[in-house]
Backbone as JSON, one array per atom type, in Angstrom:
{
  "sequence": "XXXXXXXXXXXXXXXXXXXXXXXXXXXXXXXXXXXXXXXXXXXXXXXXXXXXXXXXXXXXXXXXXXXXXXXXXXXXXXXXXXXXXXXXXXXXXXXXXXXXXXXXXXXXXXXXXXXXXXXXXXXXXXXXXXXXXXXXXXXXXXXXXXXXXXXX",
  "N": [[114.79, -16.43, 26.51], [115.43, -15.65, 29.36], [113.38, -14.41, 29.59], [111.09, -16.22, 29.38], [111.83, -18.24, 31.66], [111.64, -16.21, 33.9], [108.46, -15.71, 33.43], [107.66, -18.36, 34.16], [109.07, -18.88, 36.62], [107.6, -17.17, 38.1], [105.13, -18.05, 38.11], [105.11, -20.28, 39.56], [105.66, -18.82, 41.96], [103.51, -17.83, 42.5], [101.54, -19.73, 42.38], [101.83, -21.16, 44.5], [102.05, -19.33, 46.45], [99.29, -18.54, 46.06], [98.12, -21.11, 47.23], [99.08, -20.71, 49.6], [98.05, -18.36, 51.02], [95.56, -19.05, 50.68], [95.3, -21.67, 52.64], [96.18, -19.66, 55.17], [94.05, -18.09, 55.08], [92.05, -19.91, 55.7], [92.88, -20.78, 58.28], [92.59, -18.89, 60.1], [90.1, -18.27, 59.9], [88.64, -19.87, 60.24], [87.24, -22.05, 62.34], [89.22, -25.06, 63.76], [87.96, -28.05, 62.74], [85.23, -27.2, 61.54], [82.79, -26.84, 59.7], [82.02, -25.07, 56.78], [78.97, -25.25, 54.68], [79.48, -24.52, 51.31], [78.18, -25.43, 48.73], [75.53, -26.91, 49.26], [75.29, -30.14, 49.46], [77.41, -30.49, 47.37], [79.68, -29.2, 47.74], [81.94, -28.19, 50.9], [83.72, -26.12, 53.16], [86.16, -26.61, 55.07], [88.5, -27.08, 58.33], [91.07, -28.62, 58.64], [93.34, -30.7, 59.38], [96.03, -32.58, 58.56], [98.42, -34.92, 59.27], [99.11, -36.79, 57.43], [98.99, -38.34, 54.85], [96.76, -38.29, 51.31], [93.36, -39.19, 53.28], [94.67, -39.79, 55.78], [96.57, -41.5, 55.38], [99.32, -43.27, 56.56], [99.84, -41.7, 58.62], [101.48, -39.16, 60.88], [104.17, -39.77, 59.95], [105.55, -37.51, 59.27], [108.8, -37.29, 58.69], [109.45, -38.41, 57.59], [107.51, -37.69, 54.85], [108.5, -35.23, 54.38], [111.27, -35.53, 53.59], [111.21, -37.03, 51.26], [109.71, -35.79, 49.52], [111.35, -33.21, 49.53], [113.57, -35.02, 47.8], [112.01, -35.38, 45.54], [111.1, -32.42, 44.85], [114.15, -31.47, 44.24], [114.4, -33.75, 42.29], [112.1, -32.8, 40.34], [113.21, -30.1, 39.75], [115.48, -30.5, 38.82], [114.24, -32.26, 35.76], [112.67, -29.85, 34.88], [114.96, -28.11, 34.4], [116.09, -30.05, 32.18], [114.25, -30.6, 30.29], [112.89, -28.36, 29.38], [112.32, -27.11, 26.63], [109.95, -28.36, 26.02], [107.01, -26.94, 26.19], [104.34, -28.18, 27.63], [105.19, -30.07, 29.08], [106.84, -28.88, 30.65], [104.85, -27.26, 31.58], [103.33, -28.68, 33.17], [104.96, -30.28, 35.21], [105.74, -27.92, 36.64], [103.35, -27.32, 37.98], [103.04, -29.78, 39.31], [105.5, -29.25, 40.89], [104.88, -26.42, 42.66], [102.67, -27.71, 44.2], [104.32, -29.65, 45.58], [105.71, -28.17, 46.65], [104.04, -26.24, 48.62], [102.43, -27.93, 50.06], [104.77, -28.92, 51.3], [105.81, -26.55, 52.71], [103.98, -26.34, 54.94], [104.13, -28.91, 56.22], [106.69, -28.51, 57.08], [106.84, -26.34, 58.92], [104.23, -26.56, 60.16], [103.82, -29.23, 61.03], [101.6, -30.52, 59.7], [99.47, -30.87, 57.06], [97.08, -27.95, 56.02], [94.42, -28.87, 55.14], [91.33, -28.38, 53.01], [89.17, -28.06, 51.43], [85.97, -29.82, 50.99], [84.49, -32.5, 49.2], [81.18, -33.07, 48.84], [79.62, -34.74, 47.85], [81.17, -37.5, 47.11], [83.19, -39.77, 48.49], [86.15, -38.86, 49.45], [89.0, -37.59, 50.13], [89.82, -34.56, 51.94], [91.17, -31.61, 50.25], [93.45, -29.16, 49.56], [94.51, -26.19, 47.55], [96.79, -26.89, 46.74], [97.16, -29.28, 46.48], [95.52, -29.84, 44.43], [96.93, -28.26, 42.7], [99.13, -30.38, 41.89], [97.53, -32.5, 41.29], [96.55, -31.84, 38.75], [99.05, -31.04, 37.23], [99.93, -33.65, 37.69], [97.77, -35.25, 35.99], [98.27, -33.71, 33.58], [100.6, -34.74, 33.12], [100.41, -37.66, 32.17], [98.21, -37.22, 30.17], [99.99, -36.5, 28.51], [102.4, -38.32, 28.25], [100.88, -40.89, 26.95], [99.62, -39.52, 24.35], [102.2, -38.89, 23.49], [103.89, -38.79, 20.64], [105.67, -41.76, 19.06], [109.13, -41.01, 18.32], [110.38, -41.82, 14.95]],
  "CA": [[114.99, -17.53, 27.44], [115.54, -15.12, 30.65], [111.44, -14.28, 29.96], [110.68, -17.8, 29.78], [112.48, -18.49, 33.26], [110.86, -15.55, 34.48], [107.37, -16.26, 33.57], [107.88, -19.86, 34.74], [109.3, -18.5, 38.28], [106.05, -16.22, 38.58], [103.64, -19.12, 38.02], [105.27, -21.38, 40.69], [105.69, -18.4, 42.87], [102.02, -17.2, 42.44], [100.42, -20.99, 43.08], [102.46, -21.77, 45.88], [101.34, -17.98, 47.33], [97.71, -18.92, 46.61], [97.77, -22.25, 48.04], [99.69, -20.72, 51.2], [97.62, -17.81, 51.15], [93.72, -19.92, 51.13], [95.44, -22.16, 53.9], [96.14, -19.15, 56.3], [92.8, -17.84, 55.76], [90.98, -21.09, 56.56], [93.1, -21.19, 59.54], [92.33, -17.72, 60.69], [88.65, -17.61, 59.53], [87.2, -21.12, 60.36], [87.63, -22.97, 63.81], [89.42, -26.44, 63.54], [86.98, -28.82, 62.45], [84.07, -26.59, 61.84], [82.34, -27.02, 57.93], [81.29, -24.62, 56.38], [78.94, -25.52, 53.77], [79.41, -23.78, 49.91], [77.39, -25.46, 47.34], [74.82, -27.78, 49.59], [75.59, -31.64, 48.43], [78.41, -30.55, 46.5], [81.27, -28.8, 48.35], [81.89, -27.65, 51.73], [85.04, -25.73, 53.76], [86.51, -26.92, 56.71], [89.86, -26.85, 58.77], [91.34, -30.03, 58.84], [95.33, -30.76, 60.12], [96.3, -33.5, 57.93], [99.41, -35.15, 59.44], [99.37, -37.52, 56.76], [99.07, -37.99, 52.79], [95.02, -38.32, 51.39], [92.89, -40.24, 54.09], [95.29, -40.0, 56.81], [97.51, -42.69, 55.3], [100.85, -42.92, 57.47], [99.63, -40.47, 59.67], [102.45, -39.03, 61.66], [105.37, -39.71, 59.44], [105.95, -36.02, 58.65], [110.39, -36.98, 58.61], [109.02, -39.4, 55.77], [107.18, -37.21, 53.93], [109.75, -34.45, 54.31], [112.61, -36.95, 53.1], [110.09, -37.91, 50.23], [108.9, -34.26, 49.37], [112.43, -33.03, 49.41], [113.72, -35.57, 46.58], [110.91, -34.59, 44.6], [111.42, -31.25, 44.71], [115.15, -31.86, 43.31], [114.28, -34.18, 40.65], [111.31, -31.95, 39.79], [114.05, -28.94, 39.4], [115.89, -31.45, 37.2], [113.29, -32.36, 35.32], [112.47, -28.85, 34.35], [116.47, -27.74, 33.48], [116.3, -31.09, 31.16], [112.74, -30.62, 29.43], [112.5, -26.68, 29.38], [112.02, -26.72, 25.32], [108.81, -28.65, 26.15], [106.09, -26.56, 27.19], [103.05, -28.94, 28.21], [105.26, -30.92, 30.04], [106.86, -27.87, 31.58], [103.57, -26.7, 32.62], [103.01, -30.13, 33.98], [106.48, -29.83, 35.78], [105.82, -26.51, 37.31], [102.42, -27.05, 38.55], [103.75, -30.57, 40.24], [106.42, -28.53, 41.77], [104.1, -25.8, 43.44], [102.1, -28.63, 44.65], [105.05, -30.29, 46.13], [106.35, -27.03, 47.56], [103.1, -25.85, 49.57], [102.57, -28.72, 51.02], [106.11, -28.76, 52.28], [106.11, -25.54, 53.65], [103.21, -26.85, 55.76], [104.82, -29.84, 57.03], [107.73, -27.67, 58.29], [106.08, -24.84, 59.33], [102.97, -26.74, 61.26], [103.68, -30.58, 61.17], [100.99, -30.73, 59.14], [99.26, -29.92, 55.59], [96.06, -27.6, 56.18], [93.24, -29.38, 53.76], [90.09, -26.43, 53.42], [88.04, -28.55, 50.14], [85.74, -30.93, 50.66], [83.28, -33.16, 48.08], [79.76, -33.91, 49.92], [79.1, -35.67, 47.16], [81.48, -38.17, 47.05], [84.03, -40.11, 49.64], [87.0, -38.23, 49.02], [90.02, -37.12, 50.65], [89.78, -33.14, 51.71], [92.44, -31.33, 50.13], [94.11, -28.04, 49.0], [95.27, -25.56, 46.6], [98.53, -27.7, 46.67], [96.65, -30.86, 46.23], [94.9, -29.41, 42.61], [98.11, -28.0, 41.69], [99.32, -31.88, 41.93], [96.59, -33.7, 40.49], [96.45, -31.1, 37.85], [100.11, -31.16, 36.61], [99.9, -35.43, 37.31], [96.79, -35.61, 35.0], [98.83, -33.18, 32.36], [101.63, -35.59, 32.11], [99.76, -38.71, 31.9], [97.94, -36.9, 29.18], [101.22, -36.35, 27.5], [102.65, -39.46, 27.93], [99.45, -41.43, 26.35], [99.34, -38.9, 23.84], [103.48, -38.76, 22.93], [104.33, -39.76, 19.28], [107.16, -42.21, 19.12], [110.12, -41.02, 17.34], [110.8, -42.23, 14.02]],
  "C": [[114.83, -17.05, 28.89], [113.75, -15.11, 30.88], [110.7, -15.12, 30.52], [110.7, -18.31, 31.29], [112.24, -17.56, 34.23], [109.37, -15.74, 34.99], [107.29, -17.77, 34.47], [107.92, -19.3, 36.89], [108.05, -18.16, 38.85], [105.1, -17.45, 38.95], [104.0, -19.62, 39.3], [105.24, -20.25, 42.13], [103.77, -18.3, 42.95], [101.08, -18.64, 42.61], [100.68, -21.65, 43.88], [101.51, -20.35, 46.86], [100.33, -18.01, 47.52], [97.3, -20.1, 47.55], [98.32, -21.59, 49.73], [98.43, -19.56, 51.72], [95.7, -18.16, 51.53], [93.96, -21.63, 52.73], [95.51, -20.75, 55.12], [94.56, -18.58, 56.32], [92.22, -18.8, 55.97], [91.7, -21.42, 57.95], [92.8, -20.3, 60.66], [90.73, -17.78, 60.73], [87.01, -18.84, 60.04], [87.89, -22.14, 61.13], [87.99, -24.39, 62.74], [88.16, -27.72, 63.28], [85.55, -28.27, 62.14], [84.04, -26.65, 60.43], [81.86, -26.27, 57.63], [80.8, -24.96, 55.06], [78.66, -24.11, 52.5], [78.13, -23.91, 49.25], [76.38, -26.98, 48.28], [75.05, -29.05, 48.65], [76.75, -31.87, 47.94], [80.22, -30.54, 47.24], [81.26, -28.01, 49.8], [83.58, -27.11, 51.89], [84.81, -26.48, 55.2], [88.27, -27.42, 56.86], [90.25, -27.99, 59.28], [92.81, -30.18, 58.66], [95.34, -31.94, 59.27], [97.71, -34.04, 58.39], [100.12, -37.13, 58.5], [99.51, -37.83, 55.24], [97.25, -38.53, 53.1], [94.45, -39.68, 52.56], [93.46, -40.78, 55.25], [96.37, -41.08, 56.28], [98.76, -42.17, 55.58], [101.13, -41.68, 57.73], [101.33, -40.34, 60.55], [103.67, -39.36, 61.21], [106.02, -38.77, 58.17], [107.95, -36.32, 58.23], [110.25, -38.13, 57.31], [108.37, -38.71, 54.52], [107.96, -36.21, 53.39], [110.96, -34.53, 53.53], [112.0, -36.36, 51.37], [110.37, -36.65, 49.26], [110.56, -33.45, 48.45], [113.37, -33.42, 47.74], [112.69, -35.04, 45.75], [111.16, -33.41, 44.1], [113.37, -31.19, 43.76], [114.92, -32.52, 42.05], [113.14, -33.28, 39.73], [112.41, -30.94, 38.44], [115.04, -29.51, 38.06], [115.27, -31.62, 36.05], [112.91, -31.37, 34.29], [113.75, -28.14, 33.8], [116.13, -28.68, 32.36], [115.05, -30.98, 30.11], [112.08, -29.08, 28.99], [111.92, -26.47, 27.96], [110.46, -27.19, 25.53], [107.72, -28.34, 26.91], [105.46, -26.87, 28.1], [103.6, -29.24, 29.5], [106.26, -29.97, 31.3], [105.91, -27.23, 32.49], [103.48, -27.48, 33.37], [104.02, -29.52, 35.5], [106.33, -29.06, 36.61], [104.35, -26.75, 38.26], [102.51, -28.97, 39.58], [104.8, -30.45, 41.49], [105.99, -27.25, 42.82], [103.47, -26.81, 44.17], [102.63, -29.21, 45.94], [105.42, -29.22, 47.2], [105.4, -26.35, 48.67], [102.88, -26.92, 50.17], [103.9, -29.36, 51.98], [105.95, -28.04, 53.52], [105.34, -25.89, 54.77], [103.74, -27.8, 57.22], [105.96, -29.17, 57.74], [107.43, -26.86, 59.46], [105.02, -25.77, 60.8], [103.68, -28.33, 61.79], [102.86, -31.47, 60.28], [100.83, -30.24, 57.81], [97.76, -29.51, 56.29], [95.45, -27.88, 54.86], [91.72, -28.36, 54.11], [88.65, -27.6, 52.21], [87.54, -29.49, 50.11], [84.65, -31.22, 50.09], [82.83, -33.7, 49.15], [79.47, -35.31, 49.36], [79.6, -37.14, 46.79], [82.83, -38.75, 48.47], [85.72, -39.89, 49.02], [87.91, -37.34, 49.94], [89.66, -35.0, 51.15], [90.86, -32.73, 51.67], [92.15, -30.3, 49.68], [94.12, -27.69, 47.66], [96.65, -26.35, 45.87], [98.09, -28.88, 45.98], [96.39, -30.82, 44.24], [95.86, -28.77, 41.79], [98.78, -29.25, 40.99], [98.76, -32.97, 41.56], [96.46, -32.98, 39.21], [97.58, -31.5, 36.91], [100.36, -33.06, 36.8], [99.01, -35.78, 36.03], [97.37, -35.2, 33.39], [99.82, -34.0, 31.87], [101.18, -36.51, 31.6], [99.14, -38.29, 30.51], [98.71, -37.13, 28.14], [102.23, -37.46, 26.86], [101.84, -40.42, 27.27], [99.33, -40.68, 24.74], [100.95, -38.5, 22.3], [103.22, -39.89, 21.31], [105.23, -40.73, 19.52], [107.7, -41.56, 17.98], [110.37, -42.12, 16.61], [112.45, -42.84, 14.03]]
}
C-alpha cells in the first residue's frame, strides 16, 4: 500500500515538474509572443500569458480561478483517499490533479498560466503540459464512466 502511495506521489510529482519545467523553458528560451514553428501546418511554440481559462475566457479573474482551482484540488485529494482500490480511475484522478496543480502554481507565482502548444491546423486554444495532463485524465474518466458495469 506504502508502494502504491509512493508510486502515485512520484507520478503527480514528476508531471507537475514537467509541466513546470517546459513552462520555464519557453519563458527563458522564446520572447513573449514570438512562434516558433515545429511541424509546419501542424504545431508551433510560442509564449503566451494566459490570464484566463482556454480562449481567454474571464480573463483577469485569477482570485476566481484560484478559489475554483483550490476546491478542486481538495476534492481531487478526496477523491483519490475514497477510490484508491481503483486504478484507471486513480490514474484518471492523479493526472487531473497534476493538471490542476501546475496551472495553479502559475496563477500564484505569475498571475498567469504560461501556454507553449499550439495547433496550426485547427482553431484551438494554446495550452500546456498541465492542460494534457487535464484533458487526458478528463477523457480517462469519461471513458470509465461510459464504460462502468452497473452493479448487480
Amino acid at each position: 500500500m506504502i508502494m502504491a502511495w509512493l508510486r502515485q506521489l512520484l507520478l503527480l510529482i514528476g508531471l507537475v515538474g514537467s509541466d513546470q519545467l517546459v513552462k520555464w523553458a519557453t519563458q527563458t528560451w522564446l520572447p513573449l509572443g514570438r512562434v516558433k514553428t515545429i511541424i509546419p501546418g501542424v504545431v508551433a511554440l510560442t509564449n503566451l500569458h494566459n490570464d484566463g481559462a482556454a480562449w481567454s475566457i474571464l480573463a483577469g479573474q485569477q482570485v476566481f480561478f484560484i478559489g475554483l482551482t483550490l476546491v478542486a484540488v481538495v476534492l481531487l485529494g478526496y477523491l483519490l483517499w475514497r477510490y484508491w482500490q481503483q486504478g484507471w480511475l486513480r490514474l484518471s484522478l492523479t493526472l487531473i490533479l497534476a493538471g490542476a496543480v501546475g496551472n495553479l502554481i502559475d496563477r500564484l507565482a505569475h498571475g498567469y498560466v504560461v501556454d507553449m502548444f499550439e495547433l496550426q491546423f485547427i482553431n484551438f486554444p494554446v495550452f500546456n503540459v498541465a492542460d494534457i495532463c487535464l484533458t487526458l485524465g478528463v477523457g480517462l474518466m469519461i471513458y470509465l464512466v461510459l464504460t462502468e458495469k452497473d452493479e448487480e
